[in-house]
PQR file of N, CA, C, O and H, with PARSE charges and radii, in Angstrom:
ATOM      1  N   UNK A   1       0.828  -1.194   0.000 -0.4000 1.5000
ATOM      2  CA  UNK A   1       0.000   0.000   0.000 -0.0000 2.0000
ATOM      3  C   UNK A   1       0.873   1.259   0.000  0.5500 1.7000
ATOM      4  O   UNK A   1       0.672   2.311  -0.608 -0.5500 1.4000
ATOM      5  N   UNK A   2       2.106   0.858   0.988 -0.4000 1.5000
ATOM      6  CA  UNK A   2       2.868   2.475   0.962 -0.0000 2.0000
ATOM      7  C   UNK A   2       3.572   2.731  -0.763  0.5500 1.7000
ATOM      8  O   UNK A   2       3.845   3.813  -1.282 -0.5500 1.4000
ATOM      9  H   UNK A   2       2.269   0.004   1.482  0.4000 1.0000
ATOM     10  N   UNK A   3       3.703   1.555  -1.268 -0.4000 1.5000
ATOM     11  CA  UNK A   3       4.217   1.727  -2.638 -0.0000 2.0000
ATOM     12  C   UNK A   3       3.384   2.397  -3.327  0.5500 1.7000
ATOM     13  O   UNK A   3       3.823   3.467  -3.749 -0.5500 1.4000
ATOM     14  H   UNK A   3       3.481   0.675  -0.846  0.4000 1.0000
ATOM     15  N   UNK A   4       2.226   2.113  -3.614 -0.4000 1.5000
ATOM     16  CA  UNK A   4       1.026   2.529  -4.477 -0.0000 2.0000
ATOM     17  C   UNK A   4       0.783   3.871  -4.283  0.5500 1.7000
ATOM     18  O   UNK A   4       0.311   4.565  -5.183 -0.5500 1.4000
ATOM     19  H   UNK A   4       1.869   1.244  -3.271  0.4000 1.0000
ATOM     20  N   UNK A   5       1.062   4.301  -3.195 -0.4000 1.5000
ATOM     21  CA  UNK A   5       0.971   6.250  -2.779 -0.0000 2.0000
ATOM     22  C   UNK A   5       1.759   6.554  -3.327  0.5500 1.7000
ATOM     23  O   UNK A   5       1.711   7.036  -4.459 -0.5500 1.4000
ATOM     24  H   UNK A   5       1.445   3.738  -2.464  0.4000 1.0000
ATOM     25  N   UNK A   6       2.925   6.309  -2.516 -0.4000 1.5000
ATOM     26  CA  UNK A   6       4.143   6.961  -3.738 -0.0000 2.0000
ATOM     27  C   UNK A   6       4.154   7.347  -5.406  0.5500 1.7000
ATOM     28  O   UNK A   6       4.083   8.375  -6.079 -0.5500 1.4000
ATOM     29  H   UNK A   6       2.964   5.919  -1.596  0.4000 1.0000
ATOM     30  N   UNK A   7       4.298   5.762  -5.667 -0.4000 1.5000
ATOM     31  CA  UNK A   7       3.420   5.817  -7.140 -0.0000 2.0000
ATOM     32  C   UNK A   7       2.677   7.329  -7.556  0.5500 1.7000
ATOM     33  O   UNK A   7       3.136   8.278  -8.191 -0.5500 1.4000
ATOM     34  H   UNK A   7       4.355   4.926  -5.120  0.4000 1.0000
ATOM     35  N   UNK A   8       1.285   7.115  -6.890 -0.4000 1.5000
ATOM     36  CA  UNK A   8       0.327   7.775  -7.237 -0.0000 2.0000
ATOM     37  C   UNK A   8       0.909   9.518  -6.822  0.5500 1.7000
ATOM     38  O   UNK A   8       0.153  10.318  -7.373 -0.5500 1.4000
ATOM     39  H   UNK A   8       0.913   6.344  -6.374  0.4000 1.0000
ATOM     40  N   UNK A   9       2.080  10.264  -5.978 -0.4000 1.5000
ATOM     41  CA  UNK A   9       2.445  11.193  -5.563 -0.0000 2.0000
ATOM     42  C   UNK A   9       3.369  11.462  -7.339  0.5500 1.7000
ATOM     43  O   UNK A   9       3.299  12.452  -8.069 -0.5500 1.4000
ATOM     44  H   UNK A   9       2.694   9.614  -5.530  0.4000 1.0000
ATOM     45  N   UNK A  10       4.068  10.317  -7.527 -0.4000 1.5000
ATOM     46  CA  UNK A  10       5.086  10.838  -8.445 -0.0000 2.0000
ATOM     47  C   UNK A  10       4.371  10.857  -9.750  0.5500 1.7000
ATOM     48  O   UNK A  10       4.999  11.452 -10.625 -0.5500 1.4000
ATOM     49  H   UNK A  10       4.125   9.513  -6.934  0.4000 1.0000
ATOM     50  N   UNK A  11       3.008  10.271 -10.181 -0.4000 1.5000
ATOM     51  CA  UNK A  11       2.426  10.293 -10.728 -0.0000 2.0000
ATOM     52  C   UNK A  11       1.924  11.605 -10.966  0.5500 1.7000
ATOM     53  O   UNK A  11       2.221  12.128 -12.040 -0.5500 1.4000
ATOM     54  H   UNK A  11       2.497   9.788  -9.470  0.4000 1.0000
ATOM     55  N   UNK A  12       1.372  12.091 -10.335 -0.4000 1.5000
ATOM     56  CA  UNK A  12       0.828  13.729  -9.398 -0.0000 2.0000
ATOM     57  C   UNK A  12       1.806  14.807 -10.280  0.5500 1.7000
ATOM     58  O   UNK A  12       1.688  15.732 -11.084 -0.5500 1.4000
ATOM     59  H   UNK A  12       1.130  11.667  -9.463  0.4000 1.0000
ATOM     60  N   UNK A  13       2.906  13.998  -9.527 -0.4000 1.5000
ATOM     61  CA  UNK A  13       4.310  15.303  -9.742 -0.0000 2.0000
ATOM     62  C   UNK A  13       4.200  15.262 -11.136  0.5500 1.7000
ATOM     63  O   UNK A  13       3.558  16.179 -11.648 -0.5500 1.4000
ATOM     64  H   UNK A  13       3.002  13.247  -8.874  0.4000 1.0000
ATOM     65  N   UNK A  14       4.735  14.310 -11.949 -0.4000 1.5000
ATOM     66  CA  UNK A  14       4.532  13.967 -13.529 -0.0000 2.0000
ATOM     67  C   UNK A  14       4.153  14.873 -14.311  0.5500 1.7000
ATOM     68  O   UNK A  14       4.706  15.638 -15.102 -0.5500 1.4000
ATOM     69  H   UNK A  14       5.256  13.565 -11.533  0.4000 1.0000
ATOM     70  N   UNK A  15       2.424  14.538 -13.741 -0.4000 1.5000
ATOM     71  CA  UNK A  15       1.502  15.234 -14.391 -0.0000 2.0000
ATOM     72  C   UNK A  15       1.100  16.616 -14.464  0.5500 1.7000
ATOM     73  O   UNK A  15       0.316  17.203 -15.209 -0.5500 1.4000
ATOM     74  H   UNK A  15       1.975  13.917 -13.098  0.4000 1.0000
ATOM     75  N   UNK A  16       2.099  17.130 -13.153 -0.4000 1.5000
ATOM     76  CA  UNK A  16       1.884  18.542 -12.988 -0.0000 2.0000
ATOM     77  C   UNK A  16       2.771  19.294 -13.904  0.5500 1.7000
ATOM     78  O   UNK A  16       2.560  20.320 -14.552 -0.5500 1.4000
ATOM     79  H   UNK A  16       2.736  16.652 -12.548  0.4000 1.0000
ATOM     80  N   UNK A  17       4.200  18.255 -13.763 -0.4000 1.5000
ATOM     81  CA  UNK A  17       5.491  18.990 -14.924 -0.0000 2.0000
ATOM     82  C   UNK A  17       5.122  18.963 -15.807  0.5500 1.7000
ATOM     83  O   UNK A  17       5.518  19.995 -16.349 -0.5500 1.4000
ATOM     84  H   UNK A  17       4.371  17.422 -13.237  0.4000 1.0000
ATOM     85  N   UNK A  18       4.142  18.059 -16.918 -0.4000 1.5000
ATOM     86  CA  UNK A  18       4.404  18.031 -18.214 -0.0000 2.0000
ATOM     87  C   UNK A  18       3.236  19.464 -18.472  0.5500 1.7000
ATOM     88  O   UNK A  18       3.536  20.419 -19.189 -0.5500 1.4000
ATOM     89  H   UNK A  18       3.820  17.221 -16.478  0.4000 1.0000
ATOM     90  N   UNK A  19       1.676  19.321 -17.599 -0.4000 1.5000
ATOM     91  CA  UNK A  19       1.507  20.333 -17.807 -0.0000 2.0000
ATOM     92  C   UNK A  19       1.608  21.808 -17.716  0.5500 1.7000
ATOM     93  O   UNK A  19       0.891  22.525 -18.414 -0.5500 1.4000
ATOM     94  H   UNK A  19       1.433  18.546 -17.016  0.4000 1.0000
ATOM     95  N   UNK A  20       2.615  22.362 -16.742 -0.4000 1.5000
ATOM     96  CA  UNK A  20       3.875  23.436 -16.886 -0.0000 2.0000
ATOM     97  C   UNK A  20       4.178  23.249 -18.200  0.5500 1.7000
ATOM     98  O   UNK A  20       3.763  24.019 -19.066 -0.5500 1.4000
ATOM     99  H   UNK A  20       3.197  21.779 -16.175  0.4000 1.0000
ATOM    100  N   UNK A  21       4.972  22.146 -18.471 -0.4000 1.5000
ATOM    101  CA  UNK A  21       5.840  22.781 -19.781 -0.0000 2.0000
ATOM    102  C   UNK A  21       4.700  23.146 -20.672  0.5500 1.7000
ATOM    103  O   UNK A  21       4.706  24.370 -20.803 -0.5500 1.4000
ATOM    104  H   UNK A  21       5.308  21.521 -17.768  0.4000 1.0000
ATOM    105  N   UNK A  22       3.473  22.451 -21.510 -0.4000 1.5000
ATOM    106  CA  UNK A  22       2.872  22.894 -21.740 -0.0000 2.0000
ATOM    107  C   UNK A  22       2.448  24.106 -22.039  0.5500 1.7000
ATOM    108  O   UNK A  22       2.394  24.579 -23.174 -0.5500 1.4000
ATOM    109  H   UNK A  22       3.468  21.457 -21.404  0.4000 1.0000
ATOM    110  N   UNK A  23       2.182  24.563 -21.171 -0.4000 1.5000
ATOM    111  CA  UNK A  23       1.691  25.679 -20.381 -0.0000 2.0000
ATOM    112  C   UNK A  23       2.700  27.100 -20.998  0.5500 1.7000
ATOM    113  O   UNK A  23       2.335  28.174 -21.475 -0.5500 1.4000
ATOM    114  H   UNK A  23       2.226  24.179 -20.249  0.4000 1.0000
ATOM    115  N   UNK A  24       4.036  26.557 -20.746 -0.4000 1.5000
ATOM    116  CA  UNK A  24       5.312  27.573 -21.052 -0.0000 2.0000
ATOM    117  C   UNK A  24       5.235  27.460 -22.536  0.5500 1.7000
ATOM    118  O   UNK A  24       5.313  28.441 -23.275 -0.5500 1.4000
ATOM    119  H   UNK A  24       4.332  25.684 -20.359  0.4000 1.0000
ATOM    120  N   UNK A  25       5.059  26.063 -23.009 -0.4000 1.5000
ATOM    121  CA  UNK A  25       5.284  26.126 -24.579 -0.0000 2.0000
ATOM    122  C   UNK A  25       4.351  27.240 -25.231  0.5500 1.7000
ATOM    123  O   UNK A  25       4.737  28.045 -26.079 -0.5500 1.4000
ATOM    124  H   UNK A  25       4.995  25.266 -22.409  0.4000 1.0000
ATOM    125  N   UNK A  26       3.018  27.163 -24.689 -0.4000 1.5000
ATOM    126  CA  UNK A  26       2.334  27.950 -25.547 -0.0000 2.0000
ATOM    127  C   UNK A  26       2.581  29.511 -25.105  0.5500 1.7000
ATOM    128  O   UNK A  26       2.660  30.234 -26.098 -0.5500 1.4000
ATOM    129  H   UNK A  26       2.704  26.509 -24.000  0.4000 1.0000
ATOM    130  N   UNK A  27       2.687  30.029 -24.186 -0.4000 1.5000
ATOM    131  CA  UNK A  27       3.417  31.172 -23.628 -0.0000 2.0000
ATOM    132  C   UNK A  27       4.292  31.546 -24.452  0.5500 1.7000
ATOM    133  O   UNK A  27       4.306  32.669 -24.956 -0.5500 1.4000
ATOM    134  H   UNK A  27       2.623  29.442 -23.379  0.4000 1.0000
ATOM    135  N   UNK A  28       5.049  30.724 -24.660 -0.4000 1.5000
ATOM    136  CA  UNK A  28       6.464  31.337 -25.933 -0.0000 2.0000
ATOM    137  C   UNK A  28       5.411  31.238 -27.219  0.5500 1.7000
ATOM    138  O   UNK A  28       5.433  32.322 -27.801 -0.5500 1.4000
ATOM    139  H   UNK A  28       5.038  29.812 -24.251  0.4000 1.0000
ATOM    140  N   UNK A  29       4.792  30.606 -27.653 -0.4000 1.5000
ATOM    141  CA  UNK A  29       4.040  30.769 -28.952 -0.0000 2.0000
ATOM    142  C   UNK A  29       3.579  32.100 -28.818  0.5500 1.7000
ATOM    143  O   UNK A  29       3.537  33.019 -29.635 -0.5500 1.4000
ATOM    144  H   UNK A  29       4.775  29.725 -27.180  0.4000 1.0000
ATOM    145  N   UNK A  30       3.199  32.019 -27.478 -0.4000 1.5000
ATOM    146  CA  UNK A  30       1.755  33.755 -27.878 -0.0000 2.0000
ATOM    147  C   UNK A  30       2.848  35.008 -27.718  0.5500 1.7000
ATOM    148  O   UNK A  30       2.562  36.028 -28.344 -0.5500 1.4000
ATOM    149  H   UNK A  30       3.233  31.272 -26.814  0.4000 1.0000
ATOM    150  N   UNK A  31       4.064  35.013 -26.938 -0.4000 1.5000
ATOM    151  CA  UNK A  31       5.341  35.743 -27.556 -0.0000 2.0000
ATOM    152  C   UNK A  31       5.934  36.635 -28.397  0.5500 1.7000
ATOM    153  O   UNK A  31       6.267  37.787 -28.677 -0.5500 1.4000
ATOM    154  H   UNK A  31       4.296  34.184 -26.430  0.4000 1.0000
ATOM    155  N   UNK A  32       5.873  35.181 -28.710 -0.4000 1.5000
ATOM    156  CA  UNK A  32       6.635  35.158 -29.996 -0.0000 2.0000
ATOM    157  C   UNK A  32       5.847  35.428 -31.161  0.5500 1.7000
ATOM    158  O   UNK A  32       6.356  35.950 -32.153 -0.5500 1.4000
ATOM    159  H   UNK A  32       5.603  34.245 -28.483  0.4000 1.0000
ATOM    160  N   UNK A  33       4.734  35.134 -31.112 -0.4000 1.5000
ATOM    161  CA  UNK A  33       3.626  36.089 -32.077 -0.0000 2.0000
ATOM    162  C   UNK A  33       3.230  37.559 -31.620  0.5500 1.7000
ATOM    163  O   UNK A  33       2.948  38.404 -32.470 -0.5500 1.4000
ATOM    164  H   UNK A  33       4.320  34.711 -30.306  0.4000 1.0000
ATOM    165  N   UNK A  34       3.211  37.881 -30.112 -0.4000 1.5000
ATOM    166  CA  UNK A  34       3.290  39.389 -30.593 -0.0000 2.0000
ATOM    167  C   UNK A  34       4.375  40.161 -30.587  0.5500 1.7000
ATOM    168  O   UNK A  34       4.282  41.325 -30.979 -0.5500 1.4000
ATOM    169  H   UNK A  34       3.440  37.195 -29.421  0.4000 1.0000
ATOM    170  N   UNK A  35       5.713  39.585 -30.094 -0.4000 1.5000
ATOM    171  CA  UNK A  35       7.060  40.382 -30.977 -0.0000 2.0000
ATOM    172  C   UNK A  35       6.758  40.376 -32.134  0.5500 1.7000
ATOM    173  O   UNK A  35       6.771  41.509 -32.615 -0.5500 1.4000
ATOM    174  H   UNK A  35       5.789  38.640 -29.775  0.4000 1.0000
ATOM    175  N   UNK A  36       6.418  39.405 -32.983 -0.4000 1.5000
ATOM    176  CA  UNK A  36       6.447  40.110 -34.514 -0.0000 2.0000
ATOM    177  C   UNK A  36       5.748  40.597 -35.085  0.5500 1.7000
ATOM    178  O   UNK A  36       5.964  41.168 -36.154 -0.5500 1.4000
ATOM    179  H   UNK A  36       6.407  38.484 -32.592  0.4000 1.0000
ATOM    180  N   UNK A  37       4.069  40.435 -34.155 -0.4000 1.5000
ATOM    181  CA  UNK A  37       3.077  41.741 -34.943 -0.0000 2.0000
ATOM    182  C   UNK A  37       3.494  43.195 -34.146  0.5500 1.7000
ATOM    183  O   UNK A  37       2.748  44.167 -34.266 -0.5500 1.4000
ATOM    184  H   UNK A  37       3.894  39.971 -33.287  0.4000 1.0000
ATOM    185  N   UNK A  38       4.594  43.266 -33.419 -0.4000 1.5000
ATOM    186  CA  UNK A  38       5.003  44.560 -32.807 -0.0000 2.0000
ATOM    187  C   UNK A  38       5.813  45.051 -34.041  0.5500 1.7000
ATOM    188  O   UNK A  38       5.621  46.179 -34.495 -0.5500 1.4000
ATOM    189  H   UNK A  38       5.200  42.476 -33.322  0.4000 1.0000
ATOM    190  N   UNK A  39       6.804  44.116 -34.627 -0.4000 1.5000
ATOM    191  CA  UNK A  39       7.598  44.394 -34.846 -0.0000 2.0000
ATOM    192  C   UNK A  39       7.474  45.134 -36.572  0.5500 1.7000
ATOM    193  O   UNK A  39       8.057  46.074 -37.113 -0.5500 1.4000
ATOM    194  H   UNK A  39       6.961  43.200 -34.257  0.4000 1.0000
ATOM    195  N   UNK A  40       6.285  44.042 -37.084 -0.4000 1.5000
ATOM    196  CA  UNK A  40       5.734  44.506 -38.085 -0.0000 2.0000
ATOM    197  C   UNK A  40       4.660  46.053 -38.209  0.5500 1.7000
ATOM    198  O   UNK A  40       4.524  46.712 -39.239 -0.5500 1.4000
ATOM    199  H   UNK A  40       5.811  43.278 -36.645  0.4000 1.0000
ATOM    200  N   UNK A  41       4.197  46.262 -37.259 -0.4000 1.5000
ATOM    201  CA  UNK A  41       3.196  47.579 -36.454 -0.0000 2.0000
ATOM    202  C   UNK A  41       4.235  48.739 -36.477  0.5500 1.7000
ATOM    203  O   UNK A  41       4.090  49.723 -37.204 -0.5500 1.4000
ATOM    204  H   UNK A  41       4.307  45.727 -36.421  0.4000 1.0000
ATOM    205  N   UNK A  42       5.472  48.535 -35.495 -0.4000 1.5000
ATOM    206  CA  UNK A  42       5.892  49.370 -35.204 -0.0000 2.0000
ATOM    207  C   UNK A  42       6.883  50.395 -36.689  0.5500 1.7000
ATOM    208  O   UNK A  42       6.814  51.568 -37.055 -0.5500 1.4000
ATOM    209  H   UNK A  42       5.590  47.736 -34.905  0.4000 1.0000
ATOM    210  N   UNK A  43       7.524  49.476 -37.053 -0.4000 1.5000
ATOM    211  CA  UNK A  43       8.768  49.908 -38.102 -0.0000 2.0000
ATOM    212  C   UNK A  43       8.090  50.595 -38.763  0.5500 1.7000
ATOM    213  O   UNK A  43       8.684  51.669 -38.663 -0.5500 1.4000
ATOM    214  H   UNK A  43       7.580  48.523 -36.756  0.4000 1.0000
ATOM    215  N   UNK A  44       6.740  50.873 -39.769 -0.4000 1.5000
ATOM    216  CA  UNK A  44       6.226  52.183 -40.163 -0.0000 2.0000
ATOM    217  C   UNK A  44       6.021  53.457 -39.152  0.5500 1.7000
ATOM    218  O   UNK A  44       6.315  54.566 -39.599 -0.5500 1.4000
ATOM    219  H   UNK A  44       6.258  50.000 -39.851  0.4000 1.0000
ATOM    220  N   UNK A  45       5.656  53.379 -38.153 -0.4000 1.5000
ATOM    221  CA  UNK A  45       5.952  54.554 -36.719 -0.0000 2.0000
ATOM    222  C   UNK A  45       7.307  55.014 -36.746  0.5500 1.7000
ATOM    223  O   UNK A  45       7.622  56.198 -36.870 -0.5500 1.4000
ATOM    224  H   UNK A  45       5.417  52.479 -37.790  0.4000 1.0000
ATOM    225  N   UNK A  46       8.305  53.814 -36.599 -0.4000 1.5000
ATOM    226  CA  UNK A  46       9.483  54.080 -36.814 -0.0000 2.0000
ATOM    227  C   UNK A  46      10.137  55.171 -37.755  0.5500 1.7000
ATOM    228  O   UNK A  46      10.744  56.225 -37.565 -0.5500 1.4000
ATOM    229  H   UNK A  46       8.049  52.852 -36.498  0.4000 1.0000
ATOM    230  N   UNK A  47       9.817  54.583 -38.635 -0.4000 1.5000
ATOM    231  CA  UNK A  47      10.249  55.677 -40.232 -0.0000 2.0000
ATOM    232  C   UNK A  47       9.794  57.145 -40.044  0.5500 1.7000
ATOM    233  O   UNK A  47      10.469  58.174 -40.104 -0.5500 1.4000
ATOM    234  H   UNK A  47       9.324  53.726 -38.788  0.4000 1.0000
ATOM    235  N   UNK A  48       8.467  56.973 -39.799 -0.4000 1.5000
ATOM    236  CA  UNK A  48       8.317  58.561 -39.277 -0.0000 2.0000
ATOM    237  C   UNK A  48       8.907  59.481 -38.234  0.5500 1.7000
ATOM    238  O   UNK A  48       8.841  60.706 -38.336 -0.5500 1.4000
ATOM    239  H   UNK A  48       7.919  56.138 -39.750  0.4000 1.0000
ATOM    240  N   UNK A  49       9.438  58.903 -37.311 -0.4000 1.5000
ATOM    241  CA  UNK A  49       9.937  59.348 -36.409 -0.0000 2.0000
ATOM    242  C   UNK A  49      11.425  60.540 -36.641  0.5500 1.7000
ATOM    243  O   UNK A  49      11.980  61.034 -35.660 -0.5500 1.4000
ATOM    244  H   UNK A  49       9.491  57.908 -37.228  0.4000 1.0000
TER
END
């Protein structure tokens, strides 16, 4: 029985890391998509400046 907790704790843990990374992966997606609609937005502002 004390095995099967454990188990089920590191199981827990597992499941919590993969969904973090997850979590971070899409974070850098949404990013990294608005650095470059900044980047595309901004550089005509730029020129005028």
């Amino acid at each position: 029985m004390h095995t099967f907790t454990n188990t089920r704790k590191i199981n827990s843990y597992s499941r919590r890391k993969k969904e973090e990374g997850r979590r971070k992966k899409e974070e850098g997606k949404i990013w990294c998509c608005l650095n470059f609609k900044l980047l595309i937005y901004l550089r005509p502002l730029l020129r005028l400046l």
